[in-house]
GUZAKE-680280 format. One record per atom (N, C-alpha, C): x, y, z. Coordinates in steps of 0.001 Angstrom, whole numbers, padded with zeros to 6 digits, always signed. Last residue first. Layout:
<atoms>
XYZ
...
</atoms>
This chain:
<atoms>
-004330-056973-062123
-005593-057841-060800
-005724-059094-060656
-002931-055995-063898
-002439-056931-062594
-002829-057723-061513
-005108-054753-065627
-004026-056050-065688
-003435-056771-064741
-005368-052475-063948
-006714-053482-063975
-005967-054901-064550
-002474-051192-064033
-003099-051798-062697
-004532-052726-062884
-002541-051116-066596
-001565-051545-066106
-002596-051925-064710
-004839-049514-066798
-004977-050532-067574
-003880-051743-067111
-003985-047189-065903
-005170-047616-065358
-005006-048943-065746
-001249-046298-066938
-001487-046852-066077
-002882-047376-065480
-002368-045188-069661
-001841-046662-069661
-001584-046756-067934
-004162-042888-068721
-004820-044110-069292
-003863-045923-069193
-002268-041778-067880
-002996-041964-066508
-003624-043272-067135
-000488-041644-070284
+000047-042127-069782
-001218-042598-068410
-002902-039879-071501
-002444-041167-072302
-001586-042004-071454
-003441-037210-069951
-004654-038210-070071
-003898-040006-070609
-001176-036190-070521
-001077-036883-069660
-002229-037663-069349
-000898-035484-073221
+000020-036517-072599
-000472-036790-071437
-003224-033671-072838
-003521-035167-073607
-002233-035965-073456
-001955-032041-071267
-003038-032583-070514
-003030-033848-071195
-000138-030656-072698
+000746-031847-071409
-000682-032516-071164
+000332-030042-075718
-000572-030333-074784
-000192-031455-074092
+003338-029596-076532
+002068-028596-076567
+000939-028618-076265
+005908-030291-074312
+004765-030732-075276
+003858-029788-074979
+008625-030057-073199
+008021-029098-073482
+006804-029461-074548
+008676-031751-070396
+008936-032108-072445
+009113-031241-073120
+007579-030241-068694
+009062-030863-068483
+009701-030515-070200
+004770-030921-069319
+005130-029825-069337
+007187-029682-069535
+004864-033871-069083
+004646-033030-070229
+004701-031969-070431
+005518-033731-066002
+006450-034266-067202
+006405-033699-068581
+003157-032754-064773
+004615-031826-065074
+005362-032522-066256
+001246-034017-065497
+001127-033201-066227
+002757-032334-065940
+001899-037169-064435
+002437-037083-065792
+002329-035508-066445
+002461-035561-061646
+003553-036226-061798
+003343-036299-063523
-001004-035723-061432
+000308-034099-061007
+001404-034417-062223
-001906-038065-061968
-002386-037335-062291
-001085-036077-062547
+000292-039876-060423
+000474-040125-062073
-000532-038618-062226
-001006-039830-058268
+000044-038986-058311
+000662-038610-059641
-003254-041255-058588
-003695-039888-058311
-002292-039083-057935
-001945-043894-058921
-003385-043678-059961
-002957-041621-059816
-000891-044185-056182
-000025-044298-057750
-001063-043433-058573
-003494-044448-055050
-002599-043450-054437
-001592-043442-055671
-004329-046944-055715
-005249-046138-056019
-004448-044158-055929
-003204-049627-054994
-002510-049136-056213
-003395-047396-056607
-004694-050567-053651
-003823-049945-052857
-002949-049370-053965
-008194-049925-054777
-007072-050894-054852
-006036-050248-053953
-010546-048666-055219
-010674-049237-053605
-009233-050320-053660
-010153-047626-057819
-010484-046561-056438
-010105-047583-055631
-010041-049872-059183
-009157-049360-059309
-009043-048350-057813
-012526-050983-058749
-011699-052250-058264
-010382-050824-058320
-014328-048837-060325
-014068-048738-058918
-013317-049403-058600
-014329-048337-063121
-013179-048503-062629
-013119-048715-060888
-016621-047323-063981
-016582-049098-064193
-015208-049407-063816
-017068-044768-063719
-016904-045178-065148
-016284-046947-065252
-017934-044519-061063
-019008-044025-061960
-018854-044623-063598
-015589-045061-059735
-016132-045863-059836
-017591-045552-060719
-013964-042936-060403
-013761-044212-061030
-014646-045266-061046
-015583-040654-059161
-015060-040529-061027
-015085-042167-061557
-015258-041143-056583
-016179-041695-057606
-016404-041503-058766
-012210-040865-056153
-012547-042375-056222
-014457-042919-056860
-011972-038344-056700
-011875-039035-057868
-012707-040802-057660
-014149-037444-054506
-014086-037199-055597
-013830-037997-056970
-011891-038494-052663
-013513-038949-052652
-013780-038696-053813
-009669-036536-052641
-009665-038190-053372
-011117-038918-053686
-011221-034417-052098
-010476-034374-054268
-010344-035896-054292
-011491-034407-049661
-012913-034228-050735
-012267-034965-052084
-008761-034273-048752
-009908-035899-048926
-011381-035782-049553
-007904-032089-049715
-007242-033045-050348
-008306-034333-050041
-008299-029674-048027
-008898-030200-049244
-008638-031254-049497
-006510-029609-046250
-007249-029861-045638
-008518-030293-046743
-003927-029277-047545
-003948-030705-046686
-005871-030761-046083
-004070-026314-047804
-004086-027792-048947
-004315-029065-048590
-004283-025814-045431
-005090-025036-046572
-005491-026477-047711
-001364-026267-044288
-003110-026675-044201
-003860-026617-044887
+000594-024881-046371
+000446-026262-046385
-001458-026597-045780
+000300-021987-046183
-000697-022604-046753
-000748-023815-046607
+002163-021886-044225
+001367-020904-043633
+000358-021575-044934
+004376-023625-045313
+004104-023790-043845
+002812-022950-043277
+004806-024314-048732
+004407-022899-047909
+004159-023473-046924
+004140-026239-050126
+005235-026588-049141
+005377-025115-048773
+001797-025680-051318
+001701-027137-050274
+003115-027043-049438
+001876-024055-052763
+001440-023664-051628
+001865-024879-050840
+003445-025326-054606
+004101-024225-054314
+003560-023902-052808
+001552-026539-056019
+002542-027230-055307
+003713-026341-054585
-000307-024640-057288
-000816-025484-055993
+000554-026186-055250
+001400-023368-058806
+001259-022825-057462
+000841-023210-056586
+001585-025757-060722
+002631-025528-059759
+002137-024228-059148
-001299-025828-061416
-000423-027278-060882
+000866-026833-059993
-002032-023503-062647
-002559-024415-061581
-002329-024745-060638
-000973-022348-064940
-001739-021339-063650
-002208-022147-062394
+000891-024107-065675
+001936-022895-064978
+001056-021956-064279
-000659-026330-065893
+000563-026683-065321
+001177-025267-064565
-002463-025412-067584
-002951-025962-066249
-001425-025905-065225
-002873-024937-070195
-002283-023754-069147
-002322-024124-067789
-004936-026097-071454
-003432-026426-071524
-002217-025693-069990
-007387-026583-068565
-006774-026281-069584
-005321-027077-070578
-010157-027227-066743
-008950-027665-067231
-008285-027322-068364
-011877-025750-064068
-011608-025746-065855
-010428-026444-065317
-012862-025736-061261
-014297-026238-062455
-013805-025927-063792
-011080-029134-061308
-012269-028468-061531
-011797-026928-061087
-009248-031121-061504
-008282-029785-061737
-009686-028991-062265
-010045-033134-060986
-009439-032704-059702
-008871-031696-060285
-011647-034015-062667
-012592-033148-061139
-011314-033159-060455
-010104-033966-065132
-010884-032609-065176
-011683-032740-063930
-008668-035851-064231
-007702-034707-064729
-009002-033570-064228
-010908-038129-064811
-009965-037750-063130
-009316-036606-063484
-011293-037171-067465
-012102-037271-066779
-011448-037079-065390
-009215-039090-068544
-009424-037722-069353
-010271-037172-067797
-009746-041477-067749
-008270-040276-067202
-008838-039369-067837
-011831-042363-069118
-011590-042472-067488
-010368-041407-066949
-010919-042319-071668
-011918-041404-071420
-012335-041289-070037
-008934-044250-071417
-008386-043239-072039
-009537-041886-071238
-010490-046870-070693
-008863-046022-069989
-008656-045103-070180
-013437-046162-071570
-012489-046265-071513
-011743-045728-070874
-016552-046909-069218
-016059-046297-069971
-014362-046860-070224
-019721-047790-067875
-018697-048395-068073
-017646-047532-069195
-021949-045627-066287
-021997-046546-067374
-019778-046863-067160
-023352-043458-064560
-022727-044382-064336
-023165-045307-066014
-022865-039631-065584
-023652-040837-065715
-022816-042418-065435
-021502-037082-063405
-021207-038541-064339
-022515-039527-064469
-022402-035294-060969
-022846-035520-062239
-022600-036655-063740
-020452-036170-059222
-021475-036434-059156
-022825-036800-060412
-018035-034895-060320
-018136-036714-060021
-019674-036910-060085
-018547-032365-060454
-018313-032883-061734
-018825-034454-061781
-019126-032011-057708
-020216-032013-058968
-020174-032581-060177
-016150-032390-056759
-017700-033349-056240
-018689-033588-057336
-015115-030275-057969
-014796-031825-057942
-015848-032642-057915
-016522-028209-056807
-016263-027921-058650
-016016-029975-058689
-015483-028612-054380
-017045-027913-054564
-017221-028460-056192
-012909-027956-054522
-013076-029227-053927
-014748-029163-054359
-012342-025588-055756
-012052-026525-056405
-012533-028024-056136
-013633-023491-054118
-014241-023874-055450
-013487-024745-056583
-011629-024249-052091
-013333-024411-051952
-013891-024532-052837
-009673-023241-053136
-009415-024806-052806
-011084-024669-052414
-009853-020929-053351
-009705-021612-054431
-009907-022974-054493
-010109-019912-050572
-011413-019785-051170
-010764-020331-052297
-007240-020720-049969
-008793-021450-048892
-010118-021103-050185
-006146-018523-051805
-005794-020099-051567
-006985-020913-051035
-006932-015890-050512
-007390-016750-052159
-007252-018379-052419
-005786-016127-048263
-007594-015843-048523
-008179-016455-049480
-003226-015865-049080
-003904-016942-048550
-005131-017164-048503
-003082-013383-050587
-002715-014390-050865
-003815-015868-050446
-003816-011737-048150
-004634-012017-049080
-004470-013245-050261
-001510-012115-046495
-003358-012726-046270
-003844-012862-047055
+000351-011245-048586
+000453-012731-047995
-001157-013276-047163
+000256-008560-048579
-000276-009648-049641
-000276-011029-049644
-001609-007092-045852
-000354-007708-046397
-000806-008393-047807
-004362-006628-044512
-003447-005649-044976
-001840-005838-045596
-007416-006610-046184
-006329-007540-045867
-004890-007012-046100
-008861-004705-045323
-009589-005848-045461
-008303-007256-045429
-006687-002067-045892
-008114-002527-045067
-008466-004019-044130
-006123-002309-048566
-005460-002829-047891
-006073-002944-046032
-008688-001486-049887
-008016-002780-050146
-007418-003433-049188
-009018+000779-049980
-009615+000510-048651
-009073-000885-048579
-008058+001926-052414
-008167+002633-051347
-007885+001542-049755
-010523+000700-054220
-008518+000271-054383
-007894+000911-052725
-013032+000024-053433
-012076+000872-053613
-010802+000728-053491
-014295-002931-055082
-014005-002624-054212
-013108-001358-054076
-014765-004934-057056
-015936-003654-056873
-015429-002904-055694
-013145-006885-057536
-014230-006620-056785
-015224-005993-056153
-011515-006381-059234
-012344-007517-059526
-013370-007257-058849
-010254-003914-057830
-010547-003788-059343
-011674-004871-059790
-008976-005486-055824
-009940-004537-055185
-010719-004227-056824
-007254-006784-057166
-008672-008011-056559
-009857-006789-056462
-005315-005870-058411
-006150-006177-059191
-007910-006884-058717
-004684-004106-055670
-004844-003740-056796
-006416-004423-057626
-003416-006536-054636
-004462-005525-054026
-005545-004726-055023
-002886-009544-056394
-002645-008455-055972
-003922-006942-055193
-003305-012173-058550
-003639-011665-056939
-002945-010528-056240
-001490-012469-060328
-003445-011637-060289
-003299-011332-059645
-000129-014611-059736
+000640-012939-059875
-000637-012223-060129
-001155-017155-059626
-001095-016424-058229
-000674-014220-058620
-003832-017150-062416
-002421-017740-061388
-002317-016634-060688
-006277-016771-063691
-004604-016323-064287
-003496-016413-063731
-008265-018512-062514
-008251-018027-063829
-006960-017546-064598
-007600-019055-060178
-007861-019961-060609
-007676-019874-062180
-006898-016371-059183
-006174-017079-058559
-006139-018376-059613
-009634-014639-059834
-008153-014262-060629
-006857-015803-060274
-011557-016335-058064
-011664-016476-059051
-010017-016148-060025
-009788-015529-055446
-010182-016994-055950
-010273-017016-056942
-010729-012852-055636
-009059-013163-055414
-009314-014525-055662
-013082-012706-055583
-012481-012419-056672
-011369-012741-056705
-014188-013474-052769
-013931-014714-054402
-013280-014049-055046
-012232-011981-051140
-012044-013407-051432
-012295-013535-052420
-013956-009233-052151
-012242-009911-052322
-012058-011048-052213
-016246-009948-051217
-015724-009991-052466
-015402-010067-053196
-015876-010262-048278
-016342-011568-049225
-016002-011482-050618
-015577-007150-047890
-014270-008591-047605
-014545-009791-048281
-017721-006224-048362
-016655-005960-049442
-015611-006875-049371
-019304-007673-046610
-019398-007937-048327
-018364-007653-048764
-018446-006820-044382
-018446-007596-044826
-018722-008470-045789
-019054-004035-044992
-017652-004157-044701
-017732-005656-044797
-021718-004138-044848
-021133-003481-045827
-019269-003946-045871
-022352-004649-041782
-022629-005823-043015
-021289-005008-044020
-020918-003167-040631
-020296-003945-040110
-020667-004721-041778
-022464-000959-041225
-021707-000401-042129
-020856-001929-041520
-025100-002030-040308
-025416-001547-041892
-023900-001502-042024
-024279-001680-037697
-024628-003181-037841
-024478-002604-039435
-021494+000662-036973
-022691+000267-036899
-022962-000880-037800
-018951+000133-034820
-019279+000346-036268
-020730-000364-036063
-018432+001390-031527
-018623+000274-032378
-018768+000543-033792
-016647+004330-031058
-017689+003638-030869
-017662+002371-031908
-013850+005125-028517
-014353+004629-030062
-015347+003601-030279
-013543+007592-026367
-013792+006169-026543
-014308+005909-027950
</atoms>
């Protein structure tokens, strides 16, 4: 009969699994999905390359492991950013700059588009991550909707035009990527900007 694992080696085993998550989160966020490997997580994580497969024995769990724990320290990374805004009245321009960086927390880069933007959209139509993503997604709008309203844009958050606002986010950084422009973010801070302004015009 095979005895239980003792409580010291149950904890131990459950650190090394926590590990791997963040580290597989962190590589996930930091250099895109091709990090994520057994290999490189067990390497991030102090963990014996050995036992890797252990803890998660396909690359598709682990995959996914990383997904839930990315989307935690993205939805987590969102909030704070919002939170932390001083409320004062700001520009179109410096209002998008801003929604870009809590929904693509806790960094925004140039590199956003090919370590970010499209594996996040990659997972979303994965059937085994779609939840994952669907289940973050009302922190990130809360989020932005107090980005906007922190910078004198709330009529914009609580408009029905507010869902346009937060697709222009995705939608202008592929385009600029599309372009091939050397920074899609400041294209796309300029176009989120002229639509803000478009919709506070129409009010």
């Amino acid at each position: 009969m095979a005895t239980a694992p003792r409580p010291k080696a149950r904890a131990r085993s459950a650190q090394r699994q926590q590990a791997m998550v963040d580290a597989a989160a962190r590589l996930l966020i930091e250099e895109g999905p091709d990090a994520v490997t057994h290999r490189k997580v067990a390497a991030a994580a102090g963990v014996p390359a050995g036992s890797a497969g252990y803890y998660f024995p396909t690359r598709q769990e682990l995959y996914a492991a990383a997904v839930a724990a990315a989307e935690g320290v993205r939805t987590a990374g969102a909030a704070a950013r919002a939170a932390a805004l001083p409320r004062r009245r700001r520009s179109a321009t410096a209002t998008a700059a801003l929604l870009l960086e809590v929904l693509y927390a806790p960094a925004l880069d140039r590199a956003v588009v090919t370590r970010r933007l499209q594996p996040m959209l990659e997972a979303t139509s994965d059937p085994d991550l779609r939840p994952i993503m669907a289940a973050s997604r009302p922190a990130l709008l809360a989020a932005l909707r107090e980005t906007l309203d922190r910078c004198g844009w709330g009529e914009v958050g609580a408009s029905a035009d507010f869902d346009l606002v937060v697709r222009m986010l995705d939608a202008a950084l592929l385009y600029g990527a599309a372009a091939g422009d050397e920074d899609p973010v400041a294209d796309a801070v300029a176009d989120v900007a002229r639509l803000l302004e478009l919709v506070r015009d129409a009010r």
